[in-house]
C-alpha positions as a Python dict, from the first residue, in 0.01 Angstrom:
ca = {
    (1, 'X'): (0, 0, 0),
    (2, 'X'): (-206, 194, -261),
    (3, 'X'): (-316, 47, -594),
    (4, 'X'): (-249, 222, -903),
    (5, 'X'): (-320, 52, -1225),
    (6, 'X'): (-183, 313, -1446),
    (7, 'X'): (-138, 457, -1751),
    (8, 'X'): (171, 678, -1871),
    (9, 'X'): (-103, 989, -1797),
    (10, 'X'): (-171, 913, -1439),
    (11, 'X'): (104, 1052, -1235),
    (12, 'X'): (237, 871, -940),
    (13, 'X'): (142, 1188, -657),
    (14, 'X'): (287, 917, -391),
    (15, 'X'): (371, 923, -69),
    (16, 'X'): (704, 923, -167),
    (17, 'X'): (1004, 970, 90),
    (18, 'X'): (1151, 1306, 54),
    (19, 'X'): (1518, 1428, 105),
    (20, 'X'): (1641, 1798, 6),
    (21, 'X'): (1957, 1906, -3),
    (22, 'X'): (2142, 2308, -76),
    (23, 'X'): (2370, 2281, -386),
    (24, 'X'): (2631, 2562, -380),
    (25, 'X'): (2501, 2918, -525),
    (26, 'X'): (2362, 2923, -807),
    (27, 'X'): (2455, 2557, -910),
    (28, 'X'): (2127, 2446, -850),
    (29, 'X'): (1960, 2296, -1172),
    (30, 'X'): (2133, 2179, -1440),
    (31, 'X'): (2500, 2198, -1328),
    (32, 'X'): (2417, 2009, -1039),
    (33, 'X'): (2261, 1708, -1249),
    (34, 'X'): (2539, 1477, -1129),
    (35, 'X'): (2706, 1631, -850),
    (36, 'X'): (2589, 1390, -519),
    (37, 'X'): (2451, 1587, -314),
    (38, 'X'): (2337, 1355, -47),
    (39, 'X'): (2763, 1263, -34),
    (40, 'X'): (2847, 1603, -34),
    (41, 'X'): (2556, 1702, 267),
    (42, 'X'): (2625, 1385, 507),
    (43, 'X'): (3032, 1423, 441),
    (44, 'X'): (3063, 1103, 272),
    (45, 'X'): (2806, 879, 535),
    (46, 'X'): (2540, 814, 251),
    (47, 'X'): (2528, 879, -166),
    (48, 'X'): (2321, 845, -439),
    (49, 'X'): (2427, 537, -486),
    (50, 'X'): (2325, 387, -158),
    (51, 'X'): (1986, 544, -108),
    (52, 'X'): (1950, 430, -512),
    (53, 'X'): (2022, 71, -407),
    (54, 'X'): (1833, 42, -67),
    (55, 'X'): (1629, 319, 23),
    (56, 'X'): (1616, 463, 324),
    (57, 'X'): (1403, 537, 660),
    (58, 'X'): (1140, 765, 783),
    (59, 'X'): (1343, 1027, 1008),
    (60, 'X'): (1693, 930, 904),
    (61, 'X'): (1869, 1234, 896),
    (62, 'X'): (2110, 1394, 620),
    (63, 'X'): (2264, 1732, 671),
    (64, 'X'): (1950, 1917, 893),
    (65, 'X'): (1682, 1781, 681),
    (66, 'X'): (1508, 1379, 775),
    (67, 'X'): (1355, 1143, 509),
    (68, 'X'): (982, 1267, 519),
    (69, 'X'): (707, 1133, 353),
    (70, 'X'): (501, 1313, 159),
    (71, 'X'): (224, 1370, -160),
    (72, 'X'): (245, 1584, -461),
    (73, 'X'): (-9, 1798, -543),
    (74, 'X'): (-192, 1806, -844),
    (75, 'X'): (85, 2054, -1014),
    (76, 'X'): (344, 1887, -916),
    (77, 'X'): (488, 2123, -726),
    (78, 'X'): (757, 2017, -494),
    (79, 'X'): (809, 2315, -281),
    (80, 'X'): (472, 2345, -144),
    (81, 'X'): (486, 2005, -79),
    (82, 'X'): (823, 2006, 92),
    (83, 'X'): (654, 2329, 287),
    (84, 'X'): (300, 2122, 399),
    (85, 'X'): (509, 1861, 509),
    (86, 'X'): (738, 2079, 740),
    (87, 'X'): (1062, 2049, 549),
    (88, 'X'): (1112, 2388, 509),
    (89, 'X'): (932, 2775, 533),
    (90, 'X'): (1088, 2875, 229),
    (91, 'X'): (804, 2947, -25),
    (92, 'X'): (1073, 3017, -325),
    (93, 'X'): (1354, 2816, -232),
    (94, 'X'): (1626, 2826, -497),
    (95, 'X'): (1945, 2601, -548),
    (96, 'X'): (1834, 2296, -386),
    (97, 'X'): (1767, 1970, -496),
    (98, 'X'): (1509, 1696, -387),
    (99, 'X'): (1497, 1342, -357),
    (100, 'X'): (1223, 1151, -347),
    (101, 'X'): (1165, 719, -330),
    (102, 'X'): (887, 522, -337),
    (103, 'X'): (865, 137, -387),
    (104, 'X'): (698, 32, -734),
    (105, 'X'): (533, -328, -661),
    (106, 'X'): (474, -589, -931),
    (107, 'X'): (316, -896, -975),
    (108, 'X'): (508, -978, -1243),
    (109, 'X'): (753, -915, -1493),
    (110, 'X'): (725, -593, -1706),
    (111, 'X'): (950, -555, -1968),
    (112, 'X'): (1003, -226, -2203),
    (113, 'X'): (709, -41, -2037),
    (114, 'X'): (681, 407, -2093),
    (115, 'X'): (817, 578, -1797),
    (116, 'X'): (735, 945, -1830),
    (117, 'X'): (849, 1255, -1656),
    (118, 'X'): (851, 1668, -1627),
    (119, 'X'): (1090, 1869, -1412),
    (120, 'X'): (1163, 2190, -1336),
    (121, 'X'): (1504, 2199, -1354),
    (122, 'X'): (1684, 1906, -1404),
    (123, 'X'): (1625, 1539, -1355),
    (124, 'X'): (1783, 1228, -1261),
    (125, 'X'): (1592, 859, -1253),
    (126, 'X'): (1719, 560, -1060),
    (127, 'X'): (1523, 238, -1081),
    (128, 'X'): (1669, -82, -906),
    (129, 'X'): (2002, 83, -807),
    (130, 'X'): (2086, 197, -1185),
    (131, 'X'): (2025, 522, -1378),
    (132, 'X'): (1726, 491, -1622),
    (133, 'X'): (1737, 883, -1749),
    (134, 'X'): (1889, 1175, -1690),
    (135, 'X'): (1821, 1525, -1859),
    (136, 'X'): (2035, 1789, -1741),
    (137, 'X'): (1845, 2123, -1845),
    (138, 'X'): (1689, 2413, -1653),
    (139, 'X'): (1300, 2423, -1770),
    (140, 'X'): (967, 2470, -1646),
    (141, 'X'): (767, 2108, -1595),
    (142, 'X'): (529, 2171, -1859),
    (143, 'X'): (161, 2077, -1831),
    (144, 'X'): (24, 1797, -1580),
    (145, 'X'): (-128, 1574, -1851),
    (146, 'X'): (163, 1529, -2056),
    (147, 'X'): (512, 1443, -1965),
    (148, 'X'): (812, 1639, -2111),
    (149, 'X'): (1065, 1304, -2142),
    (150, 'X'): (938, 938, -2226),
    (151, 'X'): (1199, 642, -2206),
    (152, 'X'): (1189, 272, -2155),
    (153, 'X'): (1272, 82, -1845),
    (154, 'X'): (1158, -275, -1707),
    (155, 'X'): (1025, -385, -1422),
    (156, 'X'): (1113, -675, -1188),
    (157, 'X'): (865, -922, -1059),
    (158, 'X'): (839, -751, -627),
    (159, 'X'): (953, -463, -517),
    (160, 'X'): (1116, -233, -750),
    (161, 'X'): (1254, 84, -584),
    (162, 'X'): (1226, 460, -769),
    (163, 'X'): (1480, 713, -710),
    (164, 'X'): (1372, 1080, -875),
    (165, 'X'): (1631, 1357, -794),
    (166, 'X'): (1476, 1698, -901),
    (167, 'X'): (1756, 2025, -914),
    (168, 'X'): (1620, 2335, -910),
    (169, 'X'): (1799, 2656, -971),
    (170, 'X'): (1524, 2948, -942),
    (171, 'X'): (1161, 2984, -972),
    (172, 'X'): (921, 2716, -977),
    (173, 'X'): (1047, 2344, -836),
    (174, 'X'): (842, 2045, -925),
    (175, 'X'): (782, 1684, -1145),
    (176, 'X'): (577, 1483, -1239),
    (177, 'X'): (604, 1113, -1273),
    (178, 'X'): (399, 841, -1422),
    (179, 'X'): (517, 464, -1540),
    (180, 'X'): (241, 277, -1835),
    (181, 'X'): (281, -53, -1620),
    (182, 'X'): (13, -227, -1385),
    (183, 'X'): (171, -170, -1006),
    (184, 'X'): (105, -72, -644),
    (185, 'X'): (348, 185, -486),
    (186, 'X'): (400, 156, -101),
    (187, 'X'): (657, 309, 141),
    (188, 'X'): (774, -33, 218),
    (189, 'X'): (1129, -46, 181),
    (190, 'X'): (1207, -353, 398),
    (191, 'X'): (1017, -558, 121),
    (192, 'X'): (1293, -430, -118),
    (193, 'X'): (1595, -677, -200),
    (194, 'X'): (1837, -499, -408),
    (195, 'X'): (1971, -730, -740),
    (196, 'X'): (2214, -640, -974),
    (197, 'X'): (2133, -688, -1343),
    (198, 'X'): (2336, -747, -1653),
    (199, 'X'): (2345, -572, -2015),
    (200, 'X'): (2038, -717, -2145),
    (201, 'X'): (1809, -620, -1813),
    (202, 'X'): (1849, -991, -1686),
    (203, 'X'): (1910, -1049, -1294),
    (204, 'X'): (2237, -1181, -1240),
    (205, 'X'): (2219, -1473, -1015),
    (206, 'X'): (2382, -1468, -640),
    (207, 'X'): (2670, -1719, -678),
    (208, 'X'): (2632, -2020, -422),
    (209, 'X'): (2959, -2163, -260),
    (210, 'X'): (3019, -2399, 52),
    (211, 'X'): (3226, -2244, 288),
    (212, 'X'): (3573, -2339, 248),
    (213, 'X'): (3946, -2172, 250),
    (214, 'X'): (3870, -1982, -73),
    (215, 'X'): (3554, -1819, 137),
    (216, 'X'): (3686, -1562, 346),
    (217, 'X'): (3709, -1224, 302),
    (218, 'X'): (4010, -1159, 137),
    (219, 'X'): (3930, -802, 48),
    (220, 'X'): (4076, -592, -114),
    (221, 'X'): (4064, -409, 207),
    (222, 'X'): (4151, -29, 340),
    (223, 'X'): (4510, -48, 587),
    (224, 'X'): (4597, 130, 826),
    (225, 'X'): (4879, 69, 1058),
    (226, 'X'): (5020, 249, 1386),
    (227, 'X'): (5332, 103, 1571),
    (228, 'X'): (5274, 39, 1935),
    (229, 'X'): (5504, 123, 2221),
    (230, 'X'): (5823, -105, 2298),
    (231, 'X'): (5711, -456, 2407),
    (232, 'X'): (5330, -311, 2414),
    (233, 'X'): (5237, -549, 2073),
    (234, 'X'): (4963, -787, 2084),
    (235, 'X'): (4776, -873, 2374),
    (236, 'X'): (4867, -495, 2585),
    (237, 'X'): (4755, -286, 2315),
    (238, 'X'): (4424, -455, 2253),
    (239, 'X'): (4250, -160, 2399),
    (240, 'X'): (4503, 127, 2314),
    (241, 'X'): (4352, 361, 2112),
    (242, 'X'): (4629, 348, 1823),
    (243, 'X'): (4475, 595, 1571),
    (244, 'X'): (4427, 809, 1860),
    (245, 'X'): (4829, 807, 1986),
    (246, 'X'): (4955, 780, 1629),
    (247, 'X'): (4749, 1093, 1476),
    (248, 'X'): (4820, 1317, 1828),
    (249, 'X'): (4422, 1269, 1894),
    (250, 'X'): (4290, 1403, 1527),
    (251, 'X'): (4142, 1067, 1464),
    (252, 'X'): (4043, 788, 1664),
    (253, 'X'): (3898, 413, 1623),
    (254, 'X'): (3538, 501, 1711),
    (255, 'X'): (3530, 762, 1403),
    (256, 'X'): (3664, 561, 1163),
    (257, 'X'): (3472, 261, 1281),
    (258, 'X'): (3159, 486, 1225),
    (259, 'X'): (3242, 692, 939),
    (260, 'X'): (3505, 495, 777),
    (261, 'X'): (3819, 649, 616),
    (262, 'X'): (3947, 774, 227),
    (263, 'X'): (4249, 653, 59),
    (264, 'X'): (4587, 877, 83),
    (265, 'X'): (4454, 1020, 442),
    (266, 'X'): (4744, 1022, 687),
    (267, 'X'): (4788, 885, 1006),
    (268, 'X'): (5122, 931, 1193),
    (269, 'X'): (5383, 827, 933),
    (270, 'X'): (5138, 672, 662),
    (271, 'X'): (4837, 672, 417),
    (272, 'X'): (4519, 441, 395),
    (273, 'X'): (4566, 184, 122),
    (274, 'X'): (4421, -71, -3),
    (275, 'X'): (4559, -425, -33),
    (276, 'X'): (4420, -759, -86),
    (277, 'X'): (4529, -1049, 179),
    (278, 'X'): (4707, -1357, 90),
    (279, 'X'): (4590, -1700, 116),
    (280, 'X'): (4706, -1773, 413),
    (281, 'X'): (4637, -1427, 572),
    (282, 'X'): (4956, -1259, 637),
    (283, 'X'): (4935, -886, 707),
    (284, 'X'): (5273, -807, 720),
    (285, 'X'): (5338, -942, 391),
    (286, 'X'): (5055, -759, 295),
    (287, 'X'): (5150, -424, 393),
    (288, 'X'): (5473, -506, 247),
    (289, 'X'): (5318, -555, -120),
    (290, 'X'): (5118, -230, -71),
    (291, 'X'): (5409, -7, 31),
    (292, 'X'): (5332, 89, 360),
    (293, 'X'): (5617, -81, 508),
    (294, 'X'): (5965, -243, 405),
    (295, 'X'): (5997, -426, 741),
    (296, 'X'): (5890, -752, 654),
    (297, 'X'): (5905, -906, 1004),
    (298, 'X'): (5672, -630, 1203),
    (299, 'X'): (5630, -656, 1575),
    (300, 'X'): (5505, -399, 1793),
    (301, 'X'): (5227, -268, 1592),
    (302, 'X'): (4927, -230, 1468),
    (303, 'X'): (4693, -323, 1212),
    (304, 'X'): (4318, -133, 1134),
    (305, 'X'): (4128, -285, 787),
    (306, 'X'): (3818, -162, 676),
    (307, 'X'): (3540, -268, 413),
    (308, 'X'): (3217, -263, 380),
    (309, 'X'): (2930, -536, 327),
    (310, 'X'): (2615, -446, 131),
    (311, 'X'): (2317, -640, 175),
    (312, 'X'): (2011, -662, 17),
    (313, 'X'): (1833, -751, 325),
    (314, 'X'): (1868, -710, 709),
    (315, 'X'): (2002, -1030, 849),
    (316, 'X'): (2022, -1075, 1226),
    (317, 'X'): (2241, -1328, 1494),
    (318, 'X'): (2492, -1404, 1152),
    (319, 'X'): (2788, -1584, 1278),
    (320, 'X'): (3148, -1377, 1219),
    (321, 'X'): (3418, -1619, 1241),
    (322, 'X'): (3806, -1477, 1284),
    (323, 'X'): (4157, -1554, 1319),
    (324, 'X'): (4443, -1326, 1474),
    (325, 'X'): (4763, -1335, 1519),
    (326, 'X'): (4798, -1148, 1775),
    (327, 'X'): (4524, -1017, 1963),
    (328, 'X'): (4206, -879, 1760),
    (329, 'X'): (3935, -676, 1830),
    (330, 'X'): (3564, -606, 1593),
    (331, 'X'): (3343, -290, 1508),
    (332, 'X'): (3066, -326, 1274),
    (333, 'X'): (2886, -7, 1236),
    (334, 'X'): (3039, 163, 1459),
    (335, 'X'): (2974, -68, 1769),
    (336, 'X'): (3237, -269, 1926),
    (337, 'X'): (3107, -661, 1817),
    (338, 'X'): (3406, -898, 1935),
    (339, 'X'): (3756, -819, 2162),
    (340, 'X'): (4021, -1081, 2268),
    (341, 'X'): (4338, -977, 2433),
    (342, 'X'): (4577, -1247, 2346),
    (343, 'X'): (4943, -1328, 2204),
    (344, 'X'): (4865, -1692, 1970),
    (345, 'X'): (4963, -1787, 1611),
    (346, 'X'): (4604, -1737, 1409),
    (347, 'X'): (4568, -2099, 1380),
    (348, 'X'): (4434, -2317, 1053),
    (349, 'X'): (4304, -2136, 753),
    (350, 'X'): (3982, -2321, 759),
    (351, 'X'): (3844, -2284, 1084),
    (352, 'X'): (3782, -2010, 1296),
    (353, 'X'): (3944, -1932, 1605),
    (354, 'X'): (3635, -1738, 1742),
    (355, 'X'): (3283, -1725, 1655),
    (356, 'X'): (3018, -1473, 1752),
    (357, 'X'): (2676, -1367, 1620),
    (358, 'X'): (2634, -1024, 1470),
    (359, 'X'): (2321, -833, 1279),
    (360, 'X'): (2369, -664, 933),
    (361, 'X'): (2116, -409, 876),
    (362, 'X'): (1980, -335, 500),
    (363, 'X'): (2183, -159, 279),
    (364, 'X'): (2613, -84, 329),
    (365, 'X'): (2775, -236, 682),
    (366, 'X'): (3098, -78, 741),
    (367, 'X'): (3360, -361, 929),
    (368, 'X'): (3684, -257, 1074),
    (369, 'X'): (3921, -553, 1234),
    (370, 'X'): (4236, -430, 1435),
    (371, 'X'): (4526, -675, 1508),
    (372, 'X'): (4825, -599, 1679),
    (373, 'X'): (5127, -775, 1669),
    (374, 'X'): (5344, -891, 1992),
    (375, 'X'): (5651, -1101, 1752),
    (376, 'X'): (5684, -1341, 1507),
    (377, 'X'): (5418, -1406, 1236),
    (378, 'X'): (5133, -1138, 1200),
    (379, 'X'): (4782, -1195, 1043),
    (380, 'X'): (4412, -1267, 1062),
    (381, 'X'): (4126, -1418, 876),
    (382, 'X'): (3725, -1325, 840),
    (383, 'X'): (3462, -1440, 741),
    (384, 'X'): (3062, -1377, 816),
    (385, 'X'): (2766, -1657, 714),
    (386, 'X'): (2554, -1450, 541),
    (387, 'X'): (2440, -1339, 174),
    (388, 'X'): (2670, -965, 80),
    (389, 'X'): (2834, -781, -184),
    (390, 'X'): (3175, -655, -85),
    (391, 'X'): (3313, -356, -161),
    (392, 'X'): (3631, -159, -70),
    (393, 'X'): (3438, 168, -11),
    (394, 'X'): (3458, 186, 356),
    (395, 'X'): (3138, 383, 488),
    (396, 'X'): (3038, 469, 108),
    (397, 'X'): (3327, 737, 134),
    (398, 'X'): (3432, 928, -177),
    (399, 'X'): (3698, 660, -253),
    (400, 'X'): (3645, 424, -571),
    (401, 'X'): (3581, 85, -514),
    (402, 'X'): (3841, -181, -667),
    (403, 'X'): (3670, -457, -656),
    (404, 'X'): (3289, -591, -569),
    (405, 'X'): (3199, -999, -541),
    (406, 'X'): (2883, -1121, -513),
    (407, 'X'): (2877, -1378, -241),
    (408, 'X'): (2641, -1642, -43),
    (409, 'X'): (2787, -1867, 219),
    (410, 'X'): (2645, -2214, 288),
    (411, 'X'): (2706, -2344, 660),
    (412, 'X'): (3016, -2186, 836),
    (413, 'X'): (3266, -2467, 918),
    (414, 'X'): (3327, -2339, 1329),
    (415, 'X'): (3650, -2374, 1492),
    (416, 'X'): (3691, -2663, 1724),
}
């Protein structure tokens, strides 16, 4: 960790952890001020957002550029810093835009302390997962000792993570940065727990609940369903690749268990959409509600739901808890987590049926849950012991969230 006790004039030169991305010709600069261009380079697998919120890791890749750490020089100037570091040969490079994050550590709180900046073009300013300043303008940076934009932000007792994005559209590419606040600045972005803050700049507590039938993850979640063959319901088509016979092979569980899926996509006969389960779990009268199906007594098919979890911290062997009627199998993050082949009724709504440990890493964990149905009734329930947001943004795709709870379990009741 490096100290700097600093004053509005003393530029933070870093390391900070560098992305770069191409913006379409000649969009670079000011028209690409908010366009996402880390959504737009991964194809929807990470966003401003989600870097904004939890940072991100040393080699993680976006597009054919990793996270790289790296120091301004005196100037400022980005692209012969991007070129030291190995990023790229290009000496001039034009319509691009840079990212860079660092971790802003406080022993206390600061309230309504001068950030400063310069950029040449725009810039963009995240601090704790929210926009602090924007200034969408193609300029030069201006002179190292002074800093073209001043504006007020506060800063959190911990970690407090920075998100500059710098657009540049031709010429020279660079910022400078500088906060009048006492801090250290680290790489360290395990250290960082991401909080969500209200109006007046005040944290907004976690909300604490026992679990309980009102505890399980209700959604609103994203639906997919695929019938099965004749009789094949249930227990046989646990390991049938439905997305896989439904779309003709053009999609297939493993990608949308690692990349997640966007409302109105089509698979066989219908569309991802999103619908919130009842309290006592039924699916088919789910899917009913939603429009994706007027059959309100299913059988021979298949259910796929998707959401994601966001956490502010990794959180390892977490017990998942489920329900299924019928048979149900588990990704999280892409990797298969639980499978049981059976034909049952999905049992009492407070209690699980099966248990199993599970890891959430840092930052957005994308869950998918199939069930298929044999006959007869058709549902599941969910739930995880461990402290997440939830949001119907499956894999941080380009699809709006409808809904996001704060949530922190107390001891999961286990099925007996």
């Amino acid at each position: 960790m490096t100290t700097n006790i600093s004053h509005a004039q003393e530029r933070i030169t870093g390391p900070w952890l560098w992305m770069i991305t191409l913006t379409e010709l000649n969009q670079g600069g000011q028209a690409s001020t908010d366009i996402d261009s880390l959504d737009e380079a991964s194809k929807g697998r990470t966003s401003e957002e989600q870097i904004a919120e939890n940072g991100a890791k040393e080699g993680d890749p976006v597009s054919g550029y990793k996270w790289t750490p790296g120091e301004l020089p005196a100037d400022g100037n980005i692209n012969a810093m991007l070129v030291d570091i190995g990023m790229t040969e290009i000496a001039d490079f034009n319509d691009v835009t840079s990212y860079a994050i660092i971790i802003i550590e406080s022993d206390r709180e600061q309230r309504n302390v001068t950030m400063g900046v310069s950029s040449d073009d725009s810039i963009k300013v995240w601090l704790n997962g929210g926009v602090v300043h924007k200034n969408a303008v193609n300029r030069g940076r201006g002179g190292p000792n002074e800093f073209q934009d001043e504006f007020q932000v506060n800063l959190k007792k911990g970690a407090n993570l920075l998100m500059v994005k710098v657009s540049e559209r031709g010429g020279g590419w660079g910022m400078n940065v500088g906060i009048d606040a006492d801090f250290e600045h680290s790489l360290n972005f395990d250290d960082y727990e991401h909080v969500e803050f209200d109006a007046q700049g005040d944290p907004i507590p976690v909300q604490e609940n026992e679990w309980g039938a009102n505890r399980r993850i209700t959604g609103p979640w994203l639906w997919m369903i695929a019938p099965t063959k004749a009789n094949q319901g249930g227990q046989a088509s646990t390991n049938v690749d439905s997305l896989d016979d439904a779309s003709k092979g053009k999609v297939t569980e493993e990608k949308v268990a690692k990349n997640g899926a966007r409302k109105g996509d089509t698979v066989g006969d219908y569309k991802w959409t999103f619908g919130t389960l009842p309290a006592d779990g039924n699916i088919n009268a789910t899917v009913v509600s939603i429009g994706m199906t007027n059959v309100a007594d299913f059988n021979d098919v298949t259910s796929y739901a998707l959401i994601t979890l966001k956490t502010t911290k990794a959180q390892r062997d977490v017990t998942m808890g489920v329900n299924s009627d019928d048979s149900i199998k588990v990704w999280l993050n892409g990797e298969v987590v639980h499978t049981n082949a059976v034909n049952r009724g999905r049992g009492n709504a407070n209690t699980f049926q099966d248990t199993f440990d599970v890891d959430l890493k840092r930052g957005s964990n994308l869950l998918m849950v199939k069930v298929s149905e044999r006959g007869g009734g058709w549902g599941m329930y969910v739930g995880i012991d461990a402290d997440f947001a939830l949001t119907s943004t499956p894999g941080s795709l380009s699809v709006e969230p409808t809904g996001k709870l704060i949530t922190k379990w107390g001891e999961l009741k286990r099925a007996r």
